[in-house]
MARKE-518571 format. One record per residue: residue in one letter; x, y, z of N, C-alpha, C in turn. Coordinates in pm, whole numbers, padded with zeros to 5 digits, always signed. Example, Ala and Ser with C-alpha at 12.3 -4.5 7.8 and 13.67 -1.06 7.14 Angstrom:
# MARKE-518571
A+01319-00569+00780+01230-00450+00780+01320-00330+00780 S+01285-00225+00708+01367-00106+00714+01290+00003+00787 
//
This chain:
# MARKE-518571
X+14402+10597+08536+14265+10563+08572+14177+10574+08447 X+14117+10442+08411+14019+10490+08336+13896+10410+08364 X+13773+10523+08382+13699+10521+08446+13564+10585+08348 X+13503+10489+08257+13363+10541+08205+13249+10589+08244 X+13168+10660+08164+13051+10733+08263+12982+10603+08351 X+12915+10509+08271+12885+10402+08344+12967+10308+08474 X+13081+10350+08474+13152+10291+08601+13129+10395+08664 X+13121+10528+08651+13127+10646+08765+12886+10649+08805 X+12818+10578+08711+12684+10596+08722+12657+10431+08832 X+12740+10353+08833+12751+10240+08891+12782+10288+09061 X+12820+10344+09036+12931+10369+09169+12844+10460+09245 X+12743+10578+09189+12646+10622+09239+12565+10569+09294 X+12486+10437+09193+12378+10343+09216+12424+10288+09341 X+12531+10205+09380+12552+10106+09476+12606+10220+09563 X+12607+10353+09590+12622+10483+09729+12524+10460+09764 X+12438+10480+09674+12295+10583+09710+12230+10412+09771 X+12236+10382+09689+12161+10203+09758+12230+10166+09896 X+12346+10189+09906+12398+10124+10021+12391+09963+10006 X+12439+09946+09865+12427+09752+09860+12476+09769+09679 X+12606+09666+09677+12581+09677+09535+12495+09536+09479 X+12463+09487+09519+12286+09427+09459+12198+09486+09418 X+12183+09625+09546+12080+09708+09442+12133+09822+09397 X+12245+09843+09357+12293+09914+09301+12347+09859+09190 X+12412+09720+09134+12348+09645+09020+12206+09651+08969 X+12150+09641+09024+11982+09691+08986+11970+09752+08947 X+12025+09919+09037+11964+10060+08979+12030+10071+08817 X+12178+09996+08819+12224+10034+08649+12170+09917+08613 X+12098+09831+08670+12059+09745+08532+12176+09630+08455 X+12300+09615+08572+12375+09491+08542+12361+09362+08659 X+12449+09272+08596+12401+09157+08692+12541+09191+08780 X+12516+09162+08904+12589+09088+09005+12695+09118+09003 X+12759+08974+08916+12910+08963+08897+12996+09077+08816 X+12888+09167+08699+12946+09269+08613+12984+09350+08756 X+12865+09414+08826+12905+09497+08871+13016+09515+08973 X+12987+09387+09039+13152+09375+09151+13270+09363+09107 X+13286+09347+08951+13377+09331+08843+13444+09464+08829 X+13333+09587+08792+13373+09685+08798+13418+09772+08890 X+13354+09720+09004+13382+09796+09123+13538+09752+09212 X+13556+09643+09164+13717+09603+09213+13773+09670+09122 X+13753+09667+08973+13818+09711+08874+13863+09879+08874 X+13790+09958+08955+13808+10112+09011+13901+10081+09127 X+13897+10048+09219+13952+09997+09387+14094+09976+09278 X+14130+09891+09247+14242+09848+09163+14316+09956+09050 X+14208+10013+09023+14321+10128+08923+14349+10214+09013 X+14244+10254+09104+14315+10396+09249+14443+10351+09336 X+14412+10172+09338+14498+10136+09445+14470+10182+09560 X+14314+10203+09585+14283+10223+09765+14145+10141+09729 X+14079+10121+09857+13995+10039+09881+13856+10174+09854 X+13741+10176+09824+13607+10278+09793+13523+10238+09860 X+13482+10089+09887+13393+10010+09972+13386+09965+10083 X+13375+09962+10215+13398+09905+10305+13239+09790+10321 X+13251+09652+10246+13192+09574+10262+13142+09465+10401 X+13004+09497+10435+12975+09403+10561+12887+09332+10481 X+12816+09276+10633+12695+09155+10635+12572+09278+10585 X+12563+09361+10629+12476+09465+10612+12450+09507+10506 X+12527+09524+10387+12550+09636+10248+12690+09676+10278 X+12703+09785+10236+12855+09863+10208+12795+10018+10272 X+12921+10070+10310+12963+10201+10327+13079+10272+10271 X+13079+10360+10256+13207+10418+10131+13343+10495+10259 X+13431+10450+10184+13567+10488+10248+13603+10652+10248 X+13692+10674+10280+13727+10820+10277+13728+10849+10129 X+13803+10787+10043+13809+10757+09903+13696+10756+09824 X+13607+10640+09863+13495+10620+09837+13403+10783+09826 X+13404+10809+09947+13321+10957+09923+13361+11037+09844 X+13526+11050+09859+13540+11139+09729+13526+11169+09601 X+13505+10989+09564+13491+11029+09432+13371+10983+09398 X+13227+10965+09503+13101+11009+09504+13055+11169+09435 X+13156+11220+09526+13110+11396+09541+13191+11423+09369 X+13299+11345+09333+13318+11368+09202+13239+11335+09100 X+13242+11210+09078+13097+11140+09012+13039+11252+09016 X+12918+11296+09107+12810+11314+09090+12801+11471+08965 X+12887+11520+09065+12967+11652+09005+12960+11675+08803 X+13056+11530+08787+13069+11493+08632+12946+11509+08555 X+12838+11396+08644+12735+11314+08547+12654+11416+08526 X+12617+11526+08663+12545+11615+08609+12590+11733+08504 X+12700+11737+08510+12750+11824+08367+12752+11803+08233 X+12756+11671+08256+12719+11579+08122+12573+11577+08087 X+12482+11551+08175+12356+11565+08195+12307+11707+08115 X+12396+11821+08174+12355+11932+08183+12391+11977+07972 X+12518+11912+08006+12571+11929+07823+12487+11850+07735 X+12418+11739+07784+12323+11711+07678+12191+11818+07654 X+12124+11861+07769+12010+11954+07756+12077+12080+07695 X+12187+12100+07707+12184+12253+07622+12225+12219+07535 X+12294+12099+07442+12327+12081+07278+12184+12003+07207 X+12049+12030+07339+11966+11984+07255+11899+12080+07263 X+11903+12241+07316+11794+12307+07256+11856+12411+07105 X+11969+12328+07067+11997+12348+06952+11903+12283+06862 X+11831+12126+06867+11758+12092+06795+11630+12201+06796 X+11582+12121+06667+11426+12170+06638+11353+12148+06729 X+11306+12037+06806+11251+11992+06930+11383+11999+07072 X+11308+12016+07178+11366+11984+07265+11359+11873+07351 X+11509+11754+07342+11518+11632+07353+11575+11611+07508 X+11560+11496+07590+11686+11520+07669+11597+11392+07841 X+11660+11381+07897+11619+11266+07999+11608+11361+08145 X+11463+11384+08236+11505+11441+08348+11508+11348+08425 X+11537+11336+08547+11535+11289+08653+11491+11316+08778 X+11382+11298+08793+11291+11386+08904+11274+11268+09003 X+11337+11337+09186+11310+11276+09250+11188+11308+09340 X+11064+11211+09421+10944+11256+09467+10966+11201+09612 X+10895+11285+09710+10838+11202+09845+10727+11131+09797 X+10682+11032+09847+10552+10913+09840+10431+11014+09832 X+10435+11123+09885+10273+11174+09877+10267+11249+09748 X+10388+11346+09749+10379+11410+09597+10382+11285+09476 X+10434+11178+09496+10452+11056+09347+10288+10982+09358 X+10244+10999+09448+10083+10928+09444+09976+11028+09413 X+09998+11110+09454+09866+11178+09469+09892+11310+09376 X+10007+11369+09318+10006+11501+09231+10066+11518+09111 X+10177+11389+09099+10270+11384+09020+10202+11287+08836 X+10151+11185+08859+10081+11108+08777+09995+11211+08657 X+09924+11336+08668+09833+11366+08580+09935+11485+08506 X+10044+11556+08630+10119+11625+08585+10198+11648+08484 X+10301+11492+08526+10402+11425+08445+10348+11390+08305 X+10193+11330+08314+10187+11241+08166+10137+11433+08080 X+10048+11525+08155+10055+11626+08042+10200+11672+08019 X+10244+11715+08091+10410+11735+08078+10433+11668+07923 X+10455+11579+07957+10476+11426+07821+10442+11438+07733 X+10276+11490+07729+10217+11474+07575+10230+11613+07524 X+10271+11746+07629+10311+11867+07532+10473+11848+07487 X+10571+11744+07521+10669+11747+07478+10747+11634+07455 X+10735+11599+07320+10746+11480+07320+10902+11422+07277 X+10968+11482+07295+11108+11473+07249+11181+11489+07380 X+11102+11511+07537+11129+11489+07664+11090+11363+07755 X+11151+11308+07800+11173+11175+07860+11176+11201+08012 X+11109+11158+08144+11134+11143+08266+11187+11036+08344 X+11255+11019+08419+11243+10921+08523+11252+10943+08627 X+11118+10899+08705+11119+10928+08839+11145+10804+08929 X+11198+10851+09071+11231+10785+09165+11238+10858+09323 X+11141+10735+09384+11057+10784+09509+11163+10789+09619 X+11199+10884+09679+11326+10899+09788+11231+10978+09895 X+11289+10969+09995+11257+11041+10209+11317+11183+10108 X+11231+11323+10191+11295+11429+10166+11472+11430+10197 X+11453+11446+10309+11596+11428+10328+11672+11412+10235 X+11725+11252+10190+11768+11237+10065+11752+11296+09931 X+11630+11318+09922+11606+11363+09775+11650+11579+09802 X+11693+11627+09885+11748+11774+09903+11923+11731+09889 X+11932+11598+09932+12101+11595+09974+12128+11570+09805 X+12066+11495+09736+12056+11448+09608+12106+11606+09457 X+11979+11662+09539+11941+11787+09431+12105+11893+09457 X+12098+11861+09570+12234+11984+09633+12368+11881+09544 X+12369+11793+09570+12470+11712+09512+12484+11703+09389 X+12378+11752+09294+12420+11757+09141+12358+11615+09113 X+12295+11532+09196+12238+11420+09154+12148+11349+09120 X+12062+11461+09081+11881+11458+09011+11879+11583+08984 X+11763+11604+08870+11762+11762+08800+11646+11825+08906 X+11510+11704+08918+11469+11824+09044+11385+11722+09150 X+11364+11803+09228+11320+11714+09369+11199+11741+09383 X+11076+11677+09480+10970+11765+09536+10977+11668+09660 X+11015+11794+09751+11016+11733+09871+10933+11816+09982 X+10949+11806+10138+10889+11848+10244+10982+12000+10276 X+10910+12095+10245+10993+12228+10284+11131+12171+10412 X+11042+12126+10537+11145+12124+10657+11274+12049+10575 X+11280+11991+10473+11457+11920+10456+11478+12010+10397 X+11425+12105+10330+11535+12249+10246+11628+12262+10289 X+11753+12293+10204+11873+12429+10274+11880+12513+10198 X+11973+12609+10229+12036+12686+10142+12121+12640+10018 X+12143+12526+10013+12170+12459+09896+12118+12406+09791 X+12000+12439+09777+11883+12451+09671+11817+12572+09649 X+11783+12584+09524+11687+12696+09488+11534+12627+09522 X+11424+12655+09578+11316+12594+09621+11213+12702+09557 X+11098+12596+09518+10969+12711+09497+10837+12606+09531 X+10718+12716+09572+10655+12622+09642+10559+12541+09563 X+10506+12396+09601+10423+12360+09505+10276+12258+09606 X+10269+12238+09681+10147+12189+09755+10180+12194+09936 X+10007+12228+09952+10031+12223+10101+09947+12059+10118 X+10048+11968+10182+10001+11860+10197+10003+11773+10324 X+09923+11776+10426+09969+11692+10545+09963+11575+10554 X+10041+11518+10599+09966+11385+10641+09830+11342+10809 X+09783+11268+10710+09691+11244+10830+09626+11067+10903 X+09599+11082+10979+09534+10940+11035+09432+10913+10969 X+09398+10781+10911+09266+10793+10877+09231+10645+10988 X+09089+10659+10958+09041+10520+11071+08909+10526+11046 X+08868+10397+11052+08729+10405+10980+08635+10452+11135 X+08495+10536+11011+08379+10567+11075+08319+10559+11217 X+08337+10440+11206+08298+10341+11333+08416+10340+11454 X+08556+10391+11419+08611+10327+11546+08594+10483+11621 X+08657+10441+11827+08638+10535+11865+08745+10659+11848 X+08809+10602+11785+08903+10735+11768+08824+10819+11645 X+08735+10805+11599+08686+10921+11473+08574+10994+11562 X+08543+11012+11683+08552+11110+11742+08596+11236+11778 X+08763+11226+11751+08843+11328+11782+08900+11415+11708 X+08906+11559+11752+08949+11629+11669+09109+11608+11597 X+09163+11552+11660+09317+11541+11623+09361+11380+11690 X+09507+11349+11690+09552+11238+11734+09729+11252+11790 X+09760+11222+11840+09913+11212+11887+09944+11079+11835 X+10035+11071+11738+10090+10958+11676+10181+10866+11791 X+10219+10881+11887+10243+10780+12061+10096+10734+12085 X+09986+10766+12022+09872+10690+12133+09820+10579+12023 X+09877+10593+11887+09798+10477+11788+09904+10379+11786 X+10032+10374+11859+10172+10298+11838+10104+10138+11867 X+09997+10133+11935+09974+09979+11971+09882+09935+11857 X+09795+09972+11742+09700+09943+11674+09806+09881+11538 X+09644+09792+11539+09726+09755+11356+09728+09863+11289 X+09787+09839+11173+09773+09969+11106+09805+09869+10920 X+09768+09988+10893+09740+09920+10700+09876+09983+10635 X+09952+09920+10552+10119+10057+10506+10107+09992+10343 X+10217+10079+10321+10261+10090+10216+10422+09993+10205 X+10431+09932+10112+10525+09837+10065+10685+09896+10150 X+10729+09795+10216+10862+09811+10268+11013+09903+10254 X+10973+09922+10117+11069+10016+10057+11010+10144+09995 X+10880+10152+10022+10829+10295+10032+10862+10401+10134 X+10936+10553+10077+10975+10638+10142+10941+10685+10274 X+10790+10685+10223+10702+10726+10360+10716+10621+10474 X+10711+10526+10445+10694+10361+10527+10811+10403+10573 X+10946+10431+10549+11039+10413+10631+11060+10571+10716 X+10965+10640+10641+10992+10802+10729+10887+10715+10853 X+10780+10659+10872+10719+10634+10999+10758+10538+11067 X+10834+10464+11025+10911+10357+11084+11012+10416+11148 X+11086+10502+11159+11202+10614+11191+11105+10677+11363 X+10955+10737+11314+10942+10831+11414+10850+10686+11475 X+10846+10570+11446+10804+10522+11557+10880+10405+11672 X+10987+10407+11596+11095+10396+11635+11132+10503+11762 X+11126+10654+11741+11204+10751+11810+11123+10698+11925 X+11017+10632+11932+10876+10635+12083+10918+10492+12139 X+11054+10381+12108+11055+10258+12122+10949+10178+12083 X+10910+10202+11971+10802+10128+11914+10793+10107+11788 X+10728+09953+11727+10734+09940+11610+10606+09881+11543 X+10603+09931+11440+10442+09992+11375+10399+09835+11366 X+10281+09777+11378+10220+09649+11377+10169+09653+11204 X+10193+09592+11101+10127+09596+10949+10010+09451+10931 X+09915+09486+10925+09830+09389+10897+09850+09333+10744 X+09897+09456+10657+09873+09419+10549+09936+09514+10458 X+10043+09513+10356+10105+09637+10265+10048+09614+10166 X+09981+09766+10098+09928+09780+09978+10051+09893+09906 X+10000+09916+09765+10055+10018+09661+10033+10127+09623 X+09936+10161+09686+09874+10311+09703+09778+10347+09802 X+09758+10504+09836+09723+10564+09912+09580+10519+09923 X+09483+10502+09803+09370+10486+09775+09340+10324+09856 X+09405+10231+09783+09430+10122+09883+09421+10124+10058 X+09516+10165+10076+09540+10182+10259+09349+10237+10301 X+09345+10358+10216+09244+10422+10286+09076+10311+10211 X+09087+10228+10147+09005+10100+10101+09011+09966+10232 X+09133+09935+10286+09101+09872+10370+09106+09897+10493 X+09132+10044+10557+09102+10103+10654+08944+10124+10701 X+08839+10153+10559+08731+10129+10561+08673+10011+10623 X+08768+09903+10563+08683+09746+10581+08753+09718+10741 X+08805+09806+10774+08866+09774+10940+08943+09654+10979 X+09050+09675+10850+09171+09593+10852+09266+09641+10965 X+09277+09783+10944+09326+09857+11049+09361+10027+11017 X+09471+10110+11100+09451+10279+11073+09574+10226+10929 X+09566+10379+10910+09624+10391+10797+09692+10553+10804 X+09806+10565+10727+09867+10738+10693+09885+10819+10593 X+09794+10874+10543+09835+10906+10438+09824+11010+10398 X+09864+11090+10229+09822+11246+10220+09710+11296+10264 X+09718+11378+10337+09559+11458+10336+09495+11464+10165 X+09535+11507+10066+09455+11554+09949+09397+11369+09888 X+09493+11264+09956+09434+11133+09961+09341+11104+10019 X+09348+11142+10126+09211+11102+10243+09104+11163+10258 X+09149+11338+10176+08986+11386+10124+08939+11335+10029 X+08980+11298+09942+08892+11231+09806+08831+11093+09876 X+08914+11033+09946+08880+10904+09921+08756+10892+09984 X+08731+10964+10083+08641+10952+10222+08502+11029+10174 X+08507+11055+09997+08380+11095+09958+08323+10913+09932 X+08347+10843+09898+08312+10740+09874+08355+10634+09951 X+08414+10646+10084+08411+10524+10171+08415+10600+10309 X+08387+10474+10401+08332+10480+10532+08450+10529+10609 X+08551+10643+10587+08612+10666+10681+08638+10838+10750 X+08718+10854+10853+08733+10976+10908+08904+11027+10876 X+08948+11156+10861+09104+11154+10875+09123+11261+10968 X+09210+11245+11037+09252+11265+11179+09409+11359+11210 X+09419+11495+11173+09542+11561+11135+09606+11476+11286 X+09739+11448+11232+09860+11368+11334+09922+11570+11425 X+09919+11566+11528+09967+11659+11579+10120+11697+11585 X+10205+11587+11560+10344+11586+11548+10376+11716+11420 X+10495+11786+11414+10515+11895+11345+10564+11808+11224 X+10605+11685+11212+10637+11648+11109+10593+11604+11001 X+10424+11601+11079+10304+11568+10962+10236+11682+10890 X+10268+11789+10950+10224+11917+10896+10293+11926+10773 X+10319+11936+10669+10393+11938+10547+10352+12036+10444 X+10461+12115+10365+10453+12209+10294+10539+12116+10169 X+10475+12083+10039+10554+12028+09937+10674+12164+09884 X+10770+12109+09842+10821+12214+09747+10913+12134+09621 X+10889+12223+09524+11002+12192+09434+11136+12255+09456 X+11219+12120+09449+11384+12158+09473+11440+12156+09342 X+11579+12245+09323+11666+12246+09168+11787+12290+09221 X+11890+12287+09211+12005+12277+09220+12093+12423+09228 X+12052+12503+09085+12021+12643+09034+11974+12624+08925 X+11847+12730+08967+11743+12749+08856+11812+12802+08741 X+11900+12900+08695+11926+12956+08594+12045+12857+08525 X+12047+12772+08572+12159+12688+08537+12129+12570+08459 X+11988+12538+08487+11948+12402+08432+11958+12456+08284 X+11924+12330+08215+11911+12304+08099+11786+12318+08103 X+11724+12413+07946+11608+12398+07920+11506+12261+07947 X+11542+12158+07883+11422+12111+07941+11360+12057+08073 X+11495+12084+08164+11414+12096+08316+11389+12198+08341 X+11407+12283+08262+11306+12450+08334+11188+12471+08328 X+11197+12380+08139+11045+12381+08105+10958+12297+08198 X+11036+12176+08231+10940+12098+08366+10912+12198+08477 X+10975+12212+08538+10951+12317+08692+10885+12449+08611 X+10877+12512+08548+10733+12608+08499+10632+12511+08482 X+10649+12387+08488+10501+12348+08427+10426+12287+08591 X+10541+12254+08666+10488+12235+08787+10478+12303+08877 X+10532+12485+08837+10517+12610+08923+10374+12617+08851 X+10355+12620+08776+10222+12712+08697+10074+12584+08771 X+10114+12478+08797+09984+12376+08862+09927+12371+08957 X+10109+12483+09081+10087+12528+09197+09973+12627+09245 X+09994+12690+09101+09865+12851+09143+09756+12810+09076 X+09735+12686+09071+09578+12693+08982+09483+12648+09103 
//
């Protein structure tokens, strides 16, 4: 078997995607390379890794295994680059930080770029995942750190806390629901509502619980940020969901109300996830002190 980091970082991309289209994507080859390579593994194991439909792919018994290997590898490699670089004079090295939609909009942006400009021989890339995923990720050796919704924690992460953030209804001024102290997310299932782009985390976490009610969310219109939704919720395009620390700012300067969702799943406690803390490589430690220390300010 021979099998390069990039065939074993390929093989991640098109898991975690559930499609190798976009898992060609996530590495950044075309198409034909990547199904090239991916027969080209199937063929040196001599078992099948993919079980290909109309749908995307799902991974074989095989397939998983040497997911859970992969992932295993890349982060050791990962891990061997950050500690043969705090041998340099600077400390060099690539993290990989995965976010829920409310922490990547609303906390992560002013964080990340000071982060950046005190260290400039450190590199990020972030990518927006459902808690869920982004805990199964961190436990798996397959991002250096997470910030997700306390409730997906396990015991398979080291966790520390970093925002209390709910989500909430917002709805403009004028309608009759900004009357009320609260809302049951079953009684707004018939209204338009304003979202966030199709492959946004959050969009598919409310698509899930409105689903659980046999119901499916009506979109007048998908925008790219929180500030957006709660911009044409004003102009009474329709409701909208978003961070609370979104819908207080915004609602200093536009016509709307936000409405805590009573469901336990909107109640939200952010946290930072890591894999083991004493284990990382310096320069993701130095990240997570810099996003423990933003927590207590």
């Amino acid at each position: 078997m021979r099998f390069d980091l990039a065939d074993l970082h390929l093989f991640l991309h098109v898991s975690d995607a559930g499609s190798i289209t976009h898992g060609a994507e996530r590495a950044h080859l075309a198409l034909a390379s990547a199904s090239a390579r991916i027969l080209g593994m199937e063929q040196a194991l001599g078992v099948p890794l993919l079980k290909r439909g109309r749908r995307g792919i799902s991974l074989t018994a095989a397939g998983g295994c040497l997911a859970d290997h992969a992932r295993v590898i890349v982060a050791n490699v990962q891990r061997m680059k950050g500690d043969l670089g705090a041998f340099a004079r600077e400390q060099r090295g690539t993290i990989r930080l995965l976010s829920n939609t409310a922490a990547l909009m609303e906390h992560l942006p002013k964080l990340i770029a000071s982060f950046l400009a005190q260290h400039p021989g450190i590199d990020v890339e972030i990518e927006e995942r459902e808690s869920e995923d982004i805990v199964a990720a961190i436990a798996s050796g397959g991002a250096d750190i997470g910030l997700a919704s306390t409730v997906a924690l396990s015991e398979a992460v080291d966790s520390f806390p970093f925002r209390a953030d709910s989500l909430v209804l917002v709805v403009p001024r004028s309608d009759a629901l900004s009357e009320r102290r609260h809302v049951r997310f079953q009684d707004v299932l018939d209204r338009d509502f304003v979202g966030l782009a199709r492959t946004s985390a959050l969009q598919r976490h409310l698509n899930r619980h409105a689903a659980s009610h046999g119901a499916r969310l009506n979109f007048r219109i998908r925008v790219n940020s929180f500030d957006d939704v709660c911009r044409m919720v004003a102009e009474k395009v329709g409701l909208g969901i978003v961070s609370e620390t979104s819908a207080r700012r915004c609602r200093r300067s536009m016509a709307i109300r936000a409405l805590p969702i009573s469901e336990t799943w909107a109640k939200r406690q952010l946290a930072i996830c890591v894999r083991r803390y004493r284990r990382l490589p310096m320069p993701v430690q130095r990240l997570v002190e810099h996003l423990r220390e933003s927590s207590a300010e």
